[in-house]
OpenMM code with the backbone's topology and positions (N, CA, C; nanometers):
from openmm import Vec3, app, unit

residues = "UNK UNK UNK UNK UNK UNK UNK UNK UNK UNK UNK UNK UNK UNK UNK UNK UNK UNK UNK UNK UNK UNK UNK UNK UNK UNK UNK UNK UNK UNK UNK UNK UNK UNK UNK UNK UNK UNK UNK UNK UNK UNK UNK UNK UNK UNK UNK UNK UNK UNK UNK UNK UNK UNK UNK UNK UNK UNK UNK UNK UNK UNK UNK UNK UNK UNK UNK UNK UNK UNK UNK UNK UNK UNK UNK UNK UNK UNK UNK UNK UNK UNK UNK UNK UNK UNK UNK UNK UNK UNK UNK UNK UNK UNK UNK UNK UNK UNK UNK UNK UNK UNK UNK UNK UNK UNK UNK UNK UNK UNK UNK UNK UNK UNK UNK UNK UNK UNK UNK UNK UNK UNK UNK UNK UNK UNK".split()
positions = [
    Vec3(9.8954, -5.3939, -14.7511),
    Vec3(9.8998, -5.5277, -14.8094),
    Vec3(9.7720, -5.6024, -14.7746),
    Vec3(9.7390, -5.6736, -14.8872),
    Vec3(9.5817, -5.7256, -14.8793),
    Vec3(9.6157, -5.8847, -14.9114),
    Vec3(9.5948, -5.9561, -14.8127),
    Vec3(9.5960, -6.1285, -14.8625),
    Vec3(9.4447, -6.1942, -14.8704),
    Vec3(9.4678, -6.2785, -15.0070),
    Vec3(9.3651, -6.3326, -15.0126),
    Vec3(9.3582, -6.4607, -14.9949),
    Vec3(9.2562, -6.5759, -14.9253),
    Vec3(9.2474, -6.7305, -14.9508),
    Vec3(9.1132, -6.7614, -15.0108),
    Vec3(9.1105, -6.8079, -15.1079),
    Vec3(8.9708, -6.8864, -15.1511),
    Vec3(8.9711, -7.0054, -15.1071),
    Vec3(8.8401, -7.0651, -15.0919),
    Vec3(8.7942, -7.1939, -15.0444),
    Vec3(8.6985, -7.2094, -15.1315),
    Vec3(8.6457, -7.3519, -15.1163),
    Vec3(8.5180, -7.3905, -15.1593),
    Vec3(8.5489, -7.4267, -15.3136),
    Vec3(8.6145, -7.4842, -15.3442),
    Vec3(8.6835, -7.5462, -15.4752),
    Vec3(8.6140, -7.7258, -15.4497),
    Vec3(8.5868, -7.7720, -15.5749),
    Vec3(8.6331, -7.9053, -15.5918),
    Vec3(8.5549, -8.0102, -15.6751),
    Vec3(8.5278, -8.1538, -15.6663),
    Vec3(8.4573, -8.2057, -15.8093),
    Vec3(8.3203, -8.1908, -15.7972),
    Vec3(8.2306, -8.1323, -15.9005),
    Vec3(8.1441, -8.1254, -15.8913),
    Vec3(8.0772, -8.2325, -16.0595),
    Vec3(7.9326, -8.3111, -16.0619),
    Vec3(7.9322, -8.3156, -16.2125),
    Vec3(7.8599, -8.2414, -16.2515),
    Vec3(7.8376, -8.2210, -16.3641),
    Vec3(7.7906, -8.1544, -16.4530),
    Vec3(7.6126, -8.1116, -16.4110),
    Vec3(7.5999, -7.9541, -16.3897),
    Vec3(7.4744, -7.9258, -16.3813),
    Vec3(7.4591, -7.8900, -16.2216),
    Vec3(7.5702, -7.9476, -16.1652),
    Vec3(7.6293, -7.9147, -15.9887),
    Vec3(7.6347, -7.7437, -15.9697),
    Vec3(7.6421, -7.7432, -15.8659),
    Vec3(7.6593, -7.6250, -15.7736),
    Vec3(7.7562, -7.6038, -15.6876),
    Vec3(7.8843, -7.4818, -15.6924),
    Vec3(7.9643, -7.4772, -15.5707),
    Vec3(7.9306, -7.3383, -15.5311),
    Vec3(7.9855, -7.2999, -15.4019),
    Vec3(7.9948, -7.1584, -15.3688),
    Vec3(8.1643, -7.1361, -15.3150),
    Vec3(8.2511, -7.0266, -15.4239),
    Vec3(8.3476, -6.9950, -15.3805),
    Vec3(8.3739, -6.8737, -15.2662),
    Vec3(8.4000, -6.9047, -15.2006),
    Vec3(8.4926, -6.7700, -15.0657),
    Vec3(8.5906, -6.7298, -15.1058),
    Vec3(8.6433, -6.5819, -15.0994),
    Vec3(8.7445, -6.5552, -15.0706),
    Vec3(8.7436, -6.4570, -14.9306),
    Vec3(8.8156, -6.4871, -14.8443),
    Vec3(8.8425, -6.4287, -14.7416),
    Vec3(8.9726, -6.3552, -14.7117),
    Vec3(8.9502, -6.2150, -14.7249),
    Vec3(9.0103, -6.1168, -14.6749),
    Vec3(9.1048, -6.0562, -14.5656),
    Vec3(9.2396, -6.0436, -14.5652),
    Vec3(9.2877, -5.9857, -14.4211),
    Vec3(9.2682, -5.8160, -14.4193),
    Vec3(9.2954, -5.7952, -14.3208),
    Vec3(9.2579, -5.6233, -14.2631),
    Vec3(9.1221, -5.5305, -14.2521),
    Vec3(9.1494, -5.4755, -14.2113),
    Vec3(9.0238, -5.4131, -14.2017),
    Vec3(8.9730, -5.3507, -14.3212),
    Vec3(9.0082, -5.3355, -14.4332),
    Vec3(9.0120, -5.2363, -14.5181),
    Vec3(8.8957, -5.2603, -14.6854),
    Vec3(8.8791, -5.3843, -14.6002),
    Vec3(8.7890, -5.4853, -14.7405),
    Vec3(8.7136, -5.3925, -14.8054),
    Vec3(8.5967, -5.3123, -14.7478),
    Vec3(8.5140, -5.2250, -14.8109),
    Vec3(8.5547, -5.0875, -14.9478),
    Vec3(8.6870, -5.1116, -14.9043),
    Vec3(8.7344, -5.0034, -14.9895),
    Vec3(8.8404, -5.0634, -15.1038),
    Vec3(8.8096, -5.2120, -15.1333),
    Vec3(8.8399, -5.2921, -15.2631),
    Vec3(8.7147, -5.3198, -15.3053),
    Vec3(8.7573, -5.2695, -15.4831),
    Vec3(8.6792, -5.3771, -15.5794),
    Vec3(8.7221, -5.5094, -15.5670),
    Vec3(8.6442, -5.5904, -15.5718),
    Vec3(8.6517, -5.7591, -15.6043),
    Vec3(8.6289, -5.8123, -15.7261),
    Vec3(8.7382, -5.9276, -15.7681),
    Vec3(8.6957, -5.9717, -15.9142),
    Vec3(8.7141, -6.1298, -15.8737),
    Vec3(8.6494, -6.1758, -15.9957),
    Vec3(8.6829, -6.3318, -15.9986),
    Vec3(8.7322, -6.3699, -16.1612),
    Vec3(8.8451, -6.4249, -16.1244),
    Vec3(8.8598, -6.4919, -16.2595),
    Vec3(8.9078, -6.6067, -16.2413),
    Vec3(8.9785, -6.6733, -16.3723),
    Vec3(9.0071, -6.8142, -16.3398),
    Vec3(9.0918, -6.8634, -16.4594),
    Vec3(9.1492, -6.9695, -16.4794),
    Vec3(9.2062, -7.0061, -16.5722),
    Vec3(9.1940, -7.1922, -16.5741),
    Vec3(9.1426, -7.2078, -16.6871),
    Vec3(9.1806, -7.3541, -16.7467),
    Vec3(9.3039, -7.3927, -16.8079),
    Vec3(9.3165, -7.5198, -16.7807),
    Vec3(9.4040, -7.5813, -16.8174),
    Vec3(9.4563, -7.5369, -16.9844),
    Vec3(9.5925, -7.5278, -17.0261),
    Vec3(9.6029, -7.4686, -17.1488),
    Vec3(9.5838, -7.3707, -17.1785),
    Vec3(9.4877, -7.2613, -17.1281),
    Vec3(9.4741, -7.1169, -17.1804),
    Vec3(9.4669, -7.0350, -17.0471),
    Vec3(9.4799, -6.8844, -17.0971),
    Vec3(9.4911, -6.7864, -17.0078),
    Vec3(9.4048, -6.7265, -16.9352),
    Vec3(9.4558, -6.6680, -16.8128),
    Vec3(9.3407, -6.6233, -16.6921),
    Vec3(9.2336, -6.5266, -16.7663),
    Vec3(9.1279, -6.5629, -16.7655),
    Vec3(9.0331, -6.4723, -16.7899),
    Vec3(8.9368, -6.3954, -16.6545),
    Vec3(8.8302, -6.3582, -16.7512),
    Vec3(8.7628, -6.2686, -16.6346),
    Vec3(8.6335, -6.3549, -16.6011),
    Vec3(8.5985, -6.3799, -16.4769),
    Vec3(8.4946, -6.4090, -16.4444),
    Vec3(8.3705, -6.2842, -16.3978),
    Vec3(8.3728, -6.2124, -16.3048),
    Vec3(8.2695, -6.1450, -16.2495),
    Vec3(8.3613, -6.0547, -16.1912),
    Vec3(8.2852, -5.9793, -16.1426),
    Vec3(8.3335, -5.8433, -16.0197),
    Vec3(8.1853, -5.8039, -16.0042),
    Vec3(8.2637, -5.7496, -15.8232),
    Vec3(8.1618, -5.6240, -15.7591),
    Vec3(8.2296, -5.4885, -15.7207),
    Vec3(8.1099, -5.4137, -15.6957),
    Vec3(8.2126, -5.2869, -15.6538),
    Vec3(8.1928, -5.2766, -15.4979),
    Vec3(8.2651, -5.1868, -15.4353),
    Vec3(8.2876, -5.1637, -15.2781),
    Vec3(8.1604, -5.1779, -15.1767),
    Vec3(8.0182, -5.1538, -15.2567),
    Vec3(7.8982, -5.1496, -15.1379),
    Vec3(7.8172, -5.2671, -15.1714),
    Vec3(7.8972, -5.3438, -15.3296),
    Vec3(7.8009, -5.4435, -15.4102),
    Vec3(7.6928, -5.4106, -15.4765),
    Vec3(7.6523, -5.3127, -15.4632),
    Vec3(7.5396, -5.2326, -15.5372),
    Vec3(7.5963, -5.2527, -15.7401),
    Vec3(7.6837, -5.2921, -15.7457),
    Vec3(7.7164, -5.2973, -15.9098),
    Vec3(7.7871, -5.4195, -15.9175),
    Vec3(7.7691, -5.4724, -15.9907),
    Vec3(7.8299, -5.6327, -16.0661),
    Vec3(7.7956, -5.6599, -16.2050),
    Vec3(7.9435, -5.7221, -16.2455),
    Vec3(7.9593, -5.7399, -16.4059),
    Vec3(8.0257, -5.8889, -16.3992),
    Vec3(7.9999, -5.9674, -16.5333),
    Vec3(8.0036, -6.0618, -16.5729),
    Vec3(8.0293, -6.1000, -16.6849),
    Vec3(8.1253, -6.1849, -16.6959),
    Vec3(8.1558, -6.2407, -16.8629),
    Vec3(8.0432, -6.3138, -16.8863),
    Vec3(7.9930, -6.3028, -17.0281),
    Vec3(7.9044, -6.3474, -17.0736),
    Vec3(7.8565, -6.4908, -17.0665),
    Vec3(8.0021, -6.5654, -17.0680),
    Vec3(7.9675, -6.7224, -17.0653),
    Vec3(7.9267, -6.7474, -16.9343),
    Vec3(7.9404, -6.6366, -16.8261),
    Vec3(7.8588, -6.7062, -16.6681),
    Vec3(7.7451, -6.6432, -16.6550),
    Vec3(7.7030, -6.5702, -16.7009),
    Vec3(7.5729, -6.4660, -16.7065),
    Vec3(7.4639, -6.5560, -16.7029),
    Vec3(7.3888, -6.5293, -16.5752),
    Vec3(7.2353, -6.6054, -16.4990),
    Vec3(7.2922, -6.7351, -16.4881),
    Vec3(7.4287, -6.8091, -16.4306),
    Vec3(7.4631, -6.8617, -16.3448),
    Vec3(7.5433, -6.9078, -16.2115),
    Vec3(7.5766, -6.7802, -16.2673),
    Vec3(7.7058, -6.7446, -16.1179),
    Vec3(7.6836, -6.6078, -16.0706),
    Vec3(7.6697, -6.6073, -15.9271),
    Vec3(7.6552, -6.4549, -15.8874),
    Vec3(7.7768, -6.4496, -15.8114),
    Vec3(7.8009, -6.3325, -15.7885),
    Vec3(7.8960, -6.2596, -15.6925),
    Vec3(7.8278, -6.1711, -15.6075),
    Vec3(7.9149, -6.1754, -15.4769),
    Vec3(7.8262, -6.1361, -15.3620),
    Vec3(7.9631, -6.0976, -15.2740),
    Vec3(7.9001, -5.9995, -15.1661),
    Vec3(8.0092, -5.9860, -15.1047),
    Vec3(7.9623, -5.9220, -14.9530),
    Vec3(8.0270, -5.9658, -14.8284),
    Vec3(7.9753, -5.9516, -14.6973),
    Vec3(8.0681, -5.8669, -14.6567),
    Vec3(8.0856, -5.7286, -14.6177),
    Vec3(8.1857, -5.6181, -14.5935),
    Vec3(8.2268, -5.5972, -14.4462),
    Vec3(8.1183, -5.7175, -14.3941),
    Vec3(8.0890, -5.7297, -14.2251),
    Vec3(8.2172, -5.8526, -14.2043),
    Vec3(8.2204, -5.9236, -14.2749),
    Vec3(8.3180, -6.0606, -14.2952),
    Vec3(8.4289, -6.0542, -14.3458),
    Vec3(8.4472, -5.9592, -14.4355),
    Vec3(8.5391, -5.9201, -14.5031),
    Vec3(8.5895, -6.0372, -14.6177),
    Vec3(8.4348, -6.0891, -14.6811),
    Vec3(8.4593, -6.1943, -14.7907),
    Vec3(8.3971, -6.1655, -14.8750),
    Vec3(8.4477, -6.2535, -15.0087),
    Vec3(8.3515, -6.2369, -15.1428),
    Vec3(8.3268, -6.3441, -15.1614),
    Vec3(8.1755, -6.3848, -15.2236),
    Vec3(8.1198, -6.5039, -15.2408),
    Vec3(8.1173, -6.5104, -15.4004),
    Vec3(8.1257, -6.6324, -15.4771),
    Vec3(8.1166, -6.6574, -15.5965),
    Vec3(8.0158, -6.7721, -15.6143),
    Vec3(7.8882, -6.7575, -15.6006),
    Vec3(7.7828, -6.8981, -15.6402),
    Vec3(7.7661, -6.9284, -15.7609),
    Vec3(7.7903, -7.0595, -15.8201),
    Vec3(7.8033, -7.1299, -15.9427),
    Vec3(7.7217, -7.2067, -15.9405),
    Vec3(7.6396, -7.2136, -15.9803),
    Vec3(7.5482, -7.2982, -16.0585),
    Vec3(7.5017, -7.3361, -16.1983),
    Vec3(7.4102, -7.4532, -16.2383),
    Vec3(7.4289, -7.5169, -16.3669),
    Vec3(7.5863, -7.5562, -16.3886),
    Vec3(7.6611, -7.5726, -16.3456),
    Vec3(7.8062, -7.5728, -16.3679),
    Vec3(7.8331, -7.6688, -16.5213),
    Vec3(7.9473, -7.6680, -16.5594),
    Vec3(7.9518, -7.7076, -16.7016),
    Vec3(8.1063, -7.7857, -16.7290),
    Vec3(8.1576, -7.8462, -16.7727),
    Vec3(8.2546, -7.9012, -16.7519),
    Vec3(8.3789, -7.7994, -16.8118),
    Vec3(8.2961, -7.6646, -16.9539),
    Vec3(8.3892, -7.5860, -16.9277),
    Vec3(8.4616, -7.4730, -16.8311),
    Vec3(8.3831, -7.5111, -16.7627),
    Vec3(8.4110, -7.3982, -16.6031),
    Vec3(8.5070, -7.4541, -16.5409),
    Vec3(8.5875, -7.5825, -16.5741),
    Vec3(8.6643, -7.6732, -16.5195),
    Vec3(8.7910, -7.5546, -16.4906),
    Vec3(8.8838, -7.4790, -16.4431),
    Vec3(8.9636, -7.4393, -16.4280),
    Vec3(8.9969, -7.3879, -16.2584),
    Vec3(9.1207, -7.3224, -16.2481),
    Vec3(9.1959, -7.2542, -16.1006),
    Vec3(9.0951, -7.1554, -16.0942),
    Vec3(9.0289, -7.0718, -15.9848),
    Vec3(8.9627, -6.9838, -15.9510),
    Vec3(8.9879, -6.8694, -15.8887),
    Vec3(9.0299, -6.7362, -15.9554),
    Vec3(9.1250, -6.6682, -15.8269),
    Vec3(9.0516, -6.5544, -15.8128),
    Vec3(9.0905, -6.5565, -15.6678),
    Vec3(8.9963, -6.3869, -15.6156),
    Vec3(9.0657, -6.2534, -15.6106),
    Vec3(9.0314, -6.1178, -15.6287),
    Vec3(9.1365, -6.0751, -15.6447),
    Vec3(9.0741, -5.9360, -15.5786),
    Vec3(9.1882, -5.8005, -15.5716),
    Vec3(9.1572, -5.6813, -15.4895),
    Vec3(9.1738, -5.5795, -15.5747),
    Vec3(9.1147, -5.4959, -15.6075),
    Vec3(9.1666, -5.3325, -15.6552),
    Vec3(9.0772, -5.2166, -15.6065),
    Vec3(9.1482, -5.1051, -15.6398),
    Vec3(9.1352, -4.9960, -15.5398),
    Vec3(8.9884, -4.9169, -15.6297),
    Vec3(9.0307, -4.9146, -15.7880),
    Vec3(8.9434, -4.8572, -15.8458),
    Vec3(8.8020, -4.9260, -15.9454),
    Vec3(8.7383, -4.8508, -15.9694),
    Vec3(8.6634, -4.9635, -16.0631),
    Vec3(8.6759, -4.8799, -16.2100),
    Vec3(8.7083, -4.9392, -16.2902),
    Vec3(8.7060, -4.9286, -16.4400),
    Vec3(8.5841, -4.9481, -16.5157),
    Vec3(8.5693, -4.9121, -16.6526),
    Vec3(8.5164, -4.9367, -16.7250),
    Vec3(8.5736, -5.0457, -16.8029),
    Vec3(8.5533, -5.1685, -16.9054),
    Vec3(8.4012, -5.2249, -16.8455),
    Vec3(8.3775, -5.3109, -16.7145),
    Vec3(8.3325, -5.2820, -16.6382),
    Vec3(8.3619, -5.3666, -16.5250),
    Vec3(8.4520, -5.4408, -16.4501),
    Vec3(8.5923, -5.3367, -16.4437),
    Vec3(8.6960, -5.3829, -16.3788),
    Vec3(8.7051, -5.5254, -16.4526),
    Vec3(8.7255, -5.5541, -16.5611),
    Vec3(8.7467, -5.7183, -16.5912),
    Vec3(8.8673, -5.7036, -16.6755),
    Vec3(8.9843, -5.6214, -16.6276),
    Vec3(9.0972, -5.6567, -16.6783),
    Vec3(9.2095, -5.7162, -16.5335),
    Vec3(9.3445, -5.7569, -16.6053),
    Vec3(9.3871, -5.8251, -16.4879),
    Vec3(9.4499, -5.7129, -16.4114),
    Vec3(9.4928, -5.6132, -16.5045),
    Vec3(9.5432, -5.4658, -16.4381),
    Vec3(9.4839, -5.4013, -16.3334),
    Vec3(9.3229, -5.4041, -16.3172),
    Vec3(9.2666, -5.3302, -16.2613),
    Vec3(9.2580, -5.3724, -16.1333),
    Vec3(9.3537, -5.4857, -16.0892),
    Vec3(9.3602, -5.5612, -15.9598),
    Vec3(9.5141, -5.5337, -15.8698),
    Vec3(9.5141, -5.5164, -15.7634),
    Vec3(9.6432, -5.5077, -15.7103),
    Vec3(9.6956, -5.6372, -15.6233),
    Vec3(9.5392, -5.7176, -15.6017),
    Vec3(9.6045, -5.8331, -15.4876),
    Vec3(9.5263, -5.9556, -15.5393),
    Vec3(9.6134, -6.0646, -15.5662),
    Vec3(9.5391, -6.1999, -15.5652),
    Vec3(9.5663, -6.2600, -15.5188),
    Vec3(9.4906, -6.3882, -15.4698),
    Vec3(9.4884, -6.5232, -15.3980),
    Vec3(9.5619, -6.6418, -15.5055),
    Vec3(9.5584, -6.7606, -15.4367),
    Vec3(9.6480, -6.8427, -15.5043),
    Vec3(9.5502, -6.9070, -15.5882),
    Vec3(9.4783, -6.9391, -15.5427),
    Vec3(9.3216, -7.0256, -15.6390),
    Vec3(9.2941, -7.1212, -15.6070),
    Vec3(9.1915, -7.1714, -15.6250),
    Vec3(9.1126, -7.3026, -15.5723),
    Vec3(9.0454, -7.3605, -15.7056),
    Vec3(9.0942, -7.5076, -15.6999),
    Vec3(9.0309, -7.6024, -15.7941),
    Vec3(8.9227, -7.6105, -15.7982),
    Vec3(8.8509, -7.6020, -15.9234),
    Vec3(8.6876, -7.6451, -15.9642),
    Vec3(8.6983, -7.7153, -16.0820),
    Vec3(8.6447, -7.8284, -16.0668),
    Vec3(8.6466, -7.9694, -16.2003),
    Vec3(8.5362, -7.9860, -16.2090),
    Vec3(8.5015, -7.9718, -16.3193),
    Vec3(8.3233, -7.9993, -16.3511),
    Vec3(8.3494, -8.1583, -16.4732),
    Vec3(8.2741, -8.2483, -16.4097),
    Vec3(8.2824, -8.4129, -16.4589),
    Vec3(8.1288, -8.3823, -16.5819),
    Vec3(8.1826, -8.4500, -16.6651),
    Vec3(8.0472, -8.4861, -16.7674),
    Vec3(7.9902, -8.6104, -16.7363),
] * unit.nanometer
topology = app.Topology()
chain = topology.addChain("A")
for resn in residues:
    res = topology.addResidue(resn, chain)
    for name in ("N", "CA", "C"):
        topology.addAtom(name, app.Element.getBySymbol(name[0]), res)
């Protein structure tokens, strides 16, 4: 069993910068893929980013592409999500999540995950 908590949620305006955490229990972090997705208000969880187990590979939905990276410390047993340019449609819950394998295309389905966190608020103000 793998629990997750994200941090680092909250109002930012428009063109702002946050950095999300998710922090990891057990020893075992290195041997999960990591994803990020999220959901706005009214519509369904989509995919944000993923890395794979050494971070050497990362994928991205197009609408965050060259402004949000994903990163991940295997020493800490966390994954980092840096957002920048932020946009008021980025406004949604943020959730971090665990799986064992990596898929094609870039682990960015919700299947390809076995453990998520509860999520952390990000409001982007115009």
């Amino acid at each position: 069993q793998v629990q997750l908590v994200e941090s680092g949620g909250g109002l930012v305006q428009t063109g702002g910068s946050l950095r999300l955490s998710c922090a990891t229990s057990g020893r075992t972090f290195s041997s999960y893929v990591m994803g990020w997705f999220r959901r706005a208000p009214g519509k369904e969880r989509e995919f944000v980013a993923s890395i794979n187990w050494s971070g050497s590979n990362t994928y991205y939905t197009d609408s965050v592409k060259g402004r949000f990276t994903i990163s991940r410390d295997n020493a800490k047993n966390t994954v980092y999500l840096q957002m920048n340019s932020l946009k008021p449609e980025d406004t949604a819950v943020y959730y971090c999540a665990a799986g064992r394998r990596w898929r094609l295309p870039g682990n960015s389905y919700d299947y390809d995950y076995d453990y998520w966190g509860q999520g952390t608020q990000v409001t982007v103000s115009s």
